[in-house]
N, C-alpha and C positions, 0 to 999 in steps of 0.2 A: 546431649542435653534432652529432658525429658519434655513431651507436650504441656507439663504444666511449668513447669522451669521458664521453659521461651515466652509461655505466654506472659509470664510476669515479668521478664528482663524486658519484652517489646514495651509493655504497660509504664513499666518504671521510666526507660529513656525516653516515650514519647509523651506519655501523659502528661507529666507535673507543668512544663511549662504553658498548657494549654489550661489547666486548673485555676495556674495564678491567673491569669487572664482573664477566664470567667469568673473570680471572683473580684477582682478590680472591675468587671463591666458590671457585674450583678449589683454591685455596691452601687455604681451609680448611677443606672437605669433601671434592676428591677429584674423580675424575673421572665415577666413578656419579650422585651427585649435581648435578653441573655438565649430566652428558648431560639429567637432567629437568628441569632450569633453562629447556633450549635454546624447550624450548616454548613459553612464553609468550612470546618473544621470535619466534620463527620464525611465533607469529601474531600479531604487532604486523606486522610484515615483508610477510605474507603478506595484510593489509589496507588496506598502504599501499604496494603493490610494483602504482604503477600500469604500471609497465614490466617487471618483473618476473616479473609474470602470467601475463600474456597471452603474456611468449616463451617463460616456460616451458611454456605448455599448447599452444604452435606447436610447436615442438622435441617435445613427447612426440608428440601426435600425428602429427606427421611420421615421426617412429620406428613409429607403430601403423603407418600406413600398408606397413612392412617387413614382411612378413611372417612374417621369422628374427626379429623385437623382440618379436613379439606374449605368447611365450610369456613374458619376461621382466616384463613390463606385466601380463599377468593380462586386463585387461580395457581397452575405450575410453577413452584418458585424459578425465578430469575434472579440478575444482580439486581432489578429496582428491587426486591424485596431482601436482598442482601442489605443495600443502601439503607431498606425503611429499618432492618434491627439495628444497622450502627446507627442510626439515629436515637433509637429509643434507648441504645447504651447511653447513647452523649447524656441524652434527658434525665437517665437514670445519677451520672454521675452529678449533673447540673442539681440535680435535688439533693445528692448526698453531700454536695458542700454548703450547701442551704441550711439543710437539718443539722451538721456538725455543728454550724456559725452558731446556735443557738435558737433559730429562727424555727423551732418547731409549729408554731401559730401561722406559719405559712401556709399550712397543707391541712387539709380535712382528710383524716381516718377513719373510714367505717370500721369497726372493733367487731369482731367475731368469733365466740366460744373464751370470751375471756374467763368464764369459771372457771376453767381446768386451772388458768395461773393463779386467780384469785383464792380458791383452794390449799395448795402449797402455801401463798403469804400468808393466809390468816393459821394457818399450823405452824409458820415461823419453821419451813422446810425449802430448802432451795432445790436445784434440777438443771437437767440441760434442756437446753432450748434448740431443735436439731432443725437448721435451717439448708436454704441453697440457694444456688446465683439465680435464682427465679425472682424478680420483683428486686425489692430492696431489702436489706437485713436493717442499713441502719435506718428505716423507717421506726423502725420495735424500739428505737430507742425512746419516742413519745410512749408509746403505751408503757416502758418500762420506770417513766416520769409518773404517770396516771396511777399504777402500781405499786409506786414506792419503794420499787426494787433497786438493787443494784446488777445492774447486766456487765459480764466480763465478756467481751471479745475477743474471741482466737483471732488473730494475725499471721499470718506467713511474713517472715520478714527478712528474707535471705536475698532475693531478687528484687526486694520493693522497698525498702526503708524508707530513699526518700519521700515517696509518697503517703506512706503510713506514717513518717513524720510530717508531713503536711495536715492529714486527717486527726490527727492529733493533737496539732498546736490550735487547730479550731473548736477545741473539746471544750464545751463550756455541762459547768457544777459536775458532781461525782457522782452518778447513779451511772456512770458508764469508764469502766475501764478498758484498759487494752491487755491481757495476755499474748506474747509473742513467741511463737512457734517457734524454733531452730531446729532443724532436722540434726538430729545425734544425740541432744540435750535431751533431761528428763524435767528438767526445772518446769516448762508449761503444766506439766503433769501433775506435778507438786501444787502449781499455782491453783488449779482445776480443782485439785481436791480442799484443799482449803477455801476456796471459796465457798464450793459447796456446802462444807460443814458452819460456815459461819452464816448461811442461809441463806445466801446469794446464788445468782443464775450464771452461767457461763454458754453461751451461743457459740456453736460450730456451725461450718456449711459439713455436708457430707457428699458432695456431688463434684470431687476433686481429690484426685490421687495425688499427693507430694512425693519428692524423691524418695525421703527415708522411708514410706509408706509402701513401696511396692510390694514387699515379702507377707503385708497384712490385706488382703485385695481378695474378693471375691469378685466372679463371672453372673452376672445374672442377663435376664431378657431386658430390652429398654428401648422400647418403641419398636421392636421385631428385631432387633440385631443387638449383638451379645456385646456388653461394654462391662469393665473393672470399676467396682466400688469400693471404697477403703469401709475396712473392720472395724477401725481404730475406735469413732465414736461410741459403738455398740459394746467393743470391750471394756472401754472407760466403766461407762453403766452399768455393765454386770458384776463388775469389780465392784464400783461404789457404791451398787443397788440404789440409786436415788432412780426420781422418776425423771422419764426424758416425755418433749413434748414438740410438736413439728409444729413452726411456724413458720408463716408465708406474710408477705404484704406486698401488695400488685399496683401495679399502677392504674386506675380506672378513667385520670382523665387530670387536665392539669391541674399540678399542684393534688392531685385525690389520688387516694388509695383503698383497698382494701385487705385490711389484715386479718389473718385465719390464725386462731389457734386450736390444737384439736390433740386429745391424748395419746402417746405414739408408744411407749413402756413402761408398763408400770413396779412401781417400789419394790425393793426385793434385791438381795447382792444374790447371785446366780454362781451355784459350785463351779468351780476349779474345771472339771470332766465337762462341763453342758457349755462354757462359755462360748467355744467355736463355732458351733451348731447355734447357739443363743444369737450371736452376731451375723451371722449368715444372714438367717429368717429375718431381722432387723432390716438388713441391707438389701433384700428381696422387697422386702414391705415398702421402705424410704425409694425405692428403684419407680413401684406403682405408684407412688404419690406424686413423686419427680412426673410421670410418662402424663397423667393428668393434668398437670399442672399445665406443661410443655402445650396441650392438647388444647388447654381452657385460654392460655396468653403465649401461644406461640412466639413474639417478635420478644417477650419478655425472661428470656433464658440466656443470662450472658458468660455462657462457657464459650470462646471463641478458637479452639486448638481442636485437634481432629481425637475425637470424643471414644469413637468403637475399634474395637479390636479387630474387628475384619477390613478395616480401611476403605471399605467399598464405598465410591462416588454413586449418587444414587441421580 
């Protein structure tokens, strides 16, 4: 089984039932109290997160080794600072069933570079929206409320159903679908592009290789050690020639965030000959943005599987 395969089977068997929970405690105390919930749970997680662990104290470390990361870190990572990201996953996850329920008035969003979306809406033109496990995606779904958009959500849903039926049955009004992934099918594809043409956005992460993905995989640099990015999204867009656009939204503080949008390819379907090269340079570029990101909110990168091709503990 693949590193990202396990890590979605461990998520599926162990998550949901700690989901309902905090949604039963949220409902009746609120979100201050659900945040000191998160603890005893983020160390049940953190005692039995034999995979877990170890990638996250590979990953922090790899970042010490930056020398722009270090001041963010404070000191050599350890497990306390293993501990402190599975907490801010909990945090992350405690907000995303907040924001599902409807409750988007919970959270203050600083908004940043929204022209580039605004743009697209008012020419009645849709695009992708090329995000990653940095921050939150479903935060984008306020500003895609703000925007009048309708946002389609890739899903993986092979290892996670239950849960992506949990996140689903909290979907409140339609400016937010779900597309779901199946490794072998072309149906998401299909879905992708009709969205598109009816002027609608579709959000992928790109910072996660799937099983049926491996044979579409480029090698780049990423934080000084060589790790596999999938092609997939960069071929979509060459193929469809819409434009694609990188967004982020971070955590800054409870209940806050900060959302970044900023232009990442622009219009244009890309010949047949140039697409592989086209995608490549794509996946170099999203590799840079990812390694800043990591650099600017270190605890806030929830890939939790051993991430680089060299395997090396650092």
């Amino acid at each position: 089984m693949s590193h990202a395969s396990s890590w979605a089977s461990m998520a599926e068997s162990g998550s949901l039932a700690w989901l309902r929970i905090l949604r039963a405690y949220y409902r009746a105390f609120g979100r201050r109290a659900s945040v000191a919930l998160l603890r005893p749970i983020v160390v049940y997680f953190f005692l039995t997160g034999t995979t877990s662990r170890p990638a996250s104290l590979d990953y922090l470390r790899t970042l010490w080794a930056n020398p722009r990361a270090r001041a963010a870190l404070g000191s050599r990572p350890t497990l306390r600072h293993v501990f402190r990201h599975l907490h801010a996953f909990a945090e992350n996850l405690l907000d995303r069933m907040i924001m599902w329920s409807g409750e988007e008035a919970a959270f203050q969003i600083d908004n940043h570079g929204r022209e580039h979306l605004d743009g697209l809406v008012r020419a009645g033109r849709g695009g992708i929206l090329l995000s990653s496990h940095i921050g939150s995606f479903d935060m984008l779904r306020s500003l895609a409320k703000q925007h009048g958009i309708v946002l389609n959500v890739l899903m993986f849903t092979r290892h996670a159903t239950r849960i992506n039926a949990f996140f689903e049955r909290l979907q409140a009004g339609r400016n937010l679908r779900l597309i779901r992934f199946e490794p072998g099918t072309l149906d998401a594809a299909f879905d992708m592009r009709a969205a598109i043409a009816r002027g609608e956005f579709v959000g992928i992460l790109g910072d996660r290789v799937w099983p049926s993905e491996q044979e579409r995989t480029v090698s780049v640099s990423f934080l000084g050690r060589d790790a596999l990015f999938p092609l997939g999204p960069y071929l979509l867009q060459g193929v469809l020639g819409c434009a694609m656009l990188y967004t982020s939204c971070v955590r800054t503080g409870p209940a806050r965030y900060r959302a970044v949008t900023r232009a990442f390819a622009p219009e244009g379907v890309v010949p047949r000959a140039e697409r592989e090269k086209h995608a490549e340079q794509l996946a170099q570029k999203y590799a840079a943005i990812l390694e800043e990101g990591c650099i600017e909110s270190p605890y806030q990168w929830f890939n939790f599987y051993g991430f680089w091709r060299d395997g090396a503990k650092r």
